[in-house]
C-alpha positions as CSV (number, residue, x, y, z in Angstrom):
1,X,19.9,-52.1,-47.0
2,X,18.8,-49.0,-48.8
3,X,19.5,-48.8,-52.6
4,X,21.7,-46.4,-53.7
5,X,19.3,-43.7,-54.7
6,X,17.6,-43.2,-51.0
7,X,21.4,-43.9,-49.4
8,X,22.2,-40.7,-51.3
9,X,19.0,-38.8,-50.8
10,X,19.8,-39.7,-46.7
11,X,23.2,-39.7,-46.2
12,X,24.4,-38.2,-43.0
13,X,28.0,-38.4,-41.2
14,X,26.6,-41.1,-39.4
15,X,27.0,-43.1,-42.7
16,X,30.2,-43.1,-43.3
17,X,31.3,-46.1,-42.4
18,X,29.3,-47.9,-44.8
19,X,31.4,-46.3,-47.6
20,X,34.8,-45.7,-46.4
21,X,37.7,-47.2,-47.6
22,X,37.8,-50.7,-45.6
23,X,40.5,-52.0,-46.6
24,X,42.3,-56.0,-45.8
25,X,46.1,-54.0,-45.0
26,X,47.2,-55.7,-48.5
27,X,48.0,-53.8,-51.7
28,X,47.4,-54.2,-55.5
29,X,45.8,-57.3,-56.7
30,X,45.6,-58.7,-52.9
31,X,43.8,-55.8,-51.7
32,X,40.3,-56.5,-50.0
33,X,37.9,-53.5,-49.9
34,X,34.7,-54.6,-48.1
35,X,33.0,-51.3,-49.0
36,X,34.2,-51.7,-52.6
37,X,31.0,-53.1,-54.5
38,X,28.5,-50.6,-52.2
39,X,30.6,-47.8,-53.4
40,X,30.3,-48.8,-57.4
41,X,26.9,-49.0,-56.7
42,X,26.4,-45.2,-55.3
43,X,28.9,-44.3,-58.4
44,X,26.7,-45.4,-60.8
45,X,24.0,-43.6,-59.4
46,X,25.7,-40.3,-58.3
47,X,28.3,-39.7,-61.7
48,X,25.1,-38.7,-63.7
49,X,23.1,-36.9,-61.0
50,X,26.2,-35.2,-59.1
51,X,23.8,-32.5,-57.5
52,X,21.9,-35.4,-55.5
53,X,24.8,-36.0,-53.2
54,X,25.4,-33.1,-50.3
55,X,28.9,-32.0,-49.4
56,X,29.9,-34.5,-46.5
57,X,28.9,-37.7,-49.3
58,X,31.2,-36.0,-51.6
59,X,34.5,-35.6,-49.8
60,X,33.6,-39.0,-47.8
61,X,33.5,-40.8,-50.8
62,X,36.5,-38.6,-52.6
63,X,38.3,-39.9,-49.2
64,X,37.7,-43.0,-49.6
65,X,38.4,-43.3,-53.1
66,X,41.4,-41.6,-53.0
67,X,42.8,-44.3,-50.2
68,X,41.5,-47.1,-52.7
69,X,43.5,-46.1,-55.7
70,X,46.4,-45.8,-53.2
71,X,46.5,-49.3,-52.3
72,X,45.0,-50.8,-55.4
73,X,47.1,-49.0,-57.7
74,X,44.2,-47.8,-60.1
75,X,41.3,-45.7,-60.1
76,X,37.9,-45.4,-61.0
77,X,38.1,-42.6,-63.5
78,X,35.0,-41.5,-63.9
79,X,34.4,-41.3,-60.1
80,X,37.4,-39.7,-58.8
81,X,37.1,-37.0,-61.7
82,X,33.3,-36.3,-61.3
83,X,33.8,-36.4,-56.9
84,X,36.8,-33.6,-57.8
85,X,34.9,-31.5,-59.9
86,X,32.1,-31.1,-57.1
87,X,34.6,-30.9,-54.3
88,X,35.8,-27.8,-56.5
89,X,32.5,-26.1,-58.0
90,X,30.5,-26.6,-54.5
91,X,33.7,-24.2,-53.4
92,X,34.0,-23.5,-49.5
93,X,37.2,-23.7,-47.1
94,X,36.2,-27.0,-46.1
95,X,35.6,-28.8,-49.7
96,X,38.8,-27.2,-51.3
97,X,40.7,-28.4,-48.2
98,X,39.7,-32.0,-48.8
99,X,40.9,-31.9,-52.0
100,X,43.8,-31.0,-51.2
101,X,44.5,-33.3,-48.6
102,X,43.4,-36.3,-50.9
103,X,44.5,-35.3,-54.7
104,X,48.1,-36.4,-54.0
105,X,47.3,-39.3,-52.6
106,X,48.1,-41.2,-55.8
107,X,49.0,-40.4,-59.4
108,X,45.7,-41.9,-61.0
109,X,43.8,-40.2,-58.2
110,X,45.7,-36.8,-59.4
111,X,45.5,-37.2,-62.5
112,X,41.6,-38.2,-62.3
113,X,40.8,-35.1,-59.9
114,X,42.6,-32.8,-62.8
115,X,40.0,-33.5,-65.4
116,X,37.3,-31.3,-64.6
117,X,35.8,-28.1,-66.6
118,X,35.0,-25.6,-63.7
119,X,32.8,-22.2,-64.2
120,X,35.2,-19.3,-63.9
121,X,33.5,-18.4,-60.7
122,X,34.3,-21.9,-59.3
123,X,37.6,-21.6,-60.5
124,X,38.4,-18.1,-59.3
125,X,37.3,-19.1,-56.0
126,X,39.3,-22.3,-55.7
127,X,42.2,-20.3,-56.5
128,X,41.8,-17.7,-53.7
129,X,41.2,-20.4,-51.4
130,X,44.4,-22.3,-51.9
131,X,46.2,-18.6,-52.1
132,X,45.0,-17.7,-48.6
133,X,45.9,-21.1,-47.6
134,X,49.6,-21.1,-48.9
135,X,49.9,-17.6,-47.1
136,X,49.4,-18.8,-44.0
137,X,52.3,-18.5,-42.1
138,X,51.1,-20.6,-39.0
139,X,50.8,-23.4,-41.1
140,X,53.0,-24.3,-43.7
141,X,51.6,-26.2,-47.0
142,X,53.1,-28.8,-48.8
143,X,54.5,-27.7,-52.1
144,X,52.4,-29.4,-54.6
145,X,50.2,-26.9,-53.7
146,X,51.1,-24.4,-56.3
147,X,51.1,-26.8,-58.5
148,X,47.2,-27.4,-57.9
149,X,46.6,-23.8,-57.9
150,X,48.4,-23.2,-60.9
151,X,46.0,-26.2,-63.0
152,X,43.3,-24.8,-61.5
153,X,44.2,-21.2,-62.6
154,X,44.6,-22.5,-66.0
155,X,41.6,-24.4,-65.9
156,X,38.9,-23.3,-69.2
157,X,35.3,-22.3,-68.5
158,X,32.5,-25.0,-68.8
C-alpha cells in the first residue's frame, strides 16, 4: 500500500474506492467505516499541503466525509472545513456543485464546510455559480441554496 503522500501525488478516479465512505449500514457509535483509518491518514497529510491533492481527491474525499459525519453523527473538523474551502477556491461548475450536493448532508458537515476564508475572487465566483444555478429554470434547486450563497456572499477576504 502506498503511504499517504504518493496516494495523493497519484490519485486517479480509479482510486476511489479505497477512500469512499464504506460504511457497515449501522449509525452512530455502531457504525463501521472500513475506509475510515486510510482516510485520517491522507487527512493528516493533505490539511497542511491542500494544494497537493487535485480536484477529483478533493470532492471524493469531501463525499465521503460528508456521508461519514451523516451516519456517525460527528465530523472531522479540520477535514471537512479545509476539503470545503478547496472545493470553493479551486472554483469551477463541477467543484461548487459537489459542494452543494454534500454541505447539507449533516449539520457538523455544514457547519464545518462554513468555516473557510475565501479570496474575493474565489468568493465572487462561487456566488455567480450558485446564482446561474438557482436560475435555472429546467432544474429546480433545493432552497438552502440561498442560504449557501448568501454565507458565501458575506464571506471576508483571506
Amino acid at each position: 500500500m502506498p503511504d499517504a503522500e504518493s496516494f495523493i501525488a497519484g490519485y486517479t478516479p480509479a482510486d476511489r474506492y479505497r477512500v469512499a465512505f464504506a460504511s457497515n449500514g449501522k449509525v452512530g457509535p455502531e457504525l463501521r467505516d472500513d475506509n475510515l483509518a486510510f482516510r485520517i491518514e491522507i487527512a493528516k497529510s493533505l490539511v497542511p499541503l491542500p494544494d497537493s491533492a487535485n480536484d477529483d481527491l478533493i470532492r471524493d474525499l469531501y463525499d465521503a466525509e460528508t456521508l461519514y459525519s451523516k451516519a456517525s453523527f460527528g465530523v472531522y473538523h479540520q477535514f471537512v472545513a479545509c476539503l470545503a474551502q478547496q472545493l470553493l477556491e479551486r472554483g469551477g461548475e463541477r467543484n461548487i456543485a459537489h459542494y452543494l450536493a454534500c454541505v447539507f448532508r449533516s449539520q457538523d458537515a455544514y457547519f464545518s464546510s462554513q468555516c473557510v476564508k475565501l479570496t474575493s475572487r474565489a468568493r465572487d465566483r462561487a456566488v455567480a455559480i450558485i446564482d446561474e444555478q438557482m436560475k435555472r429554470t429546467d432544474d429546480p434547486r433545493p432552497p438552502y441554496y440561498q442560504t449557501i450563497r448568501d454565507n458565501l456572499a458575506r464571506n471576508q477576504d483571506t
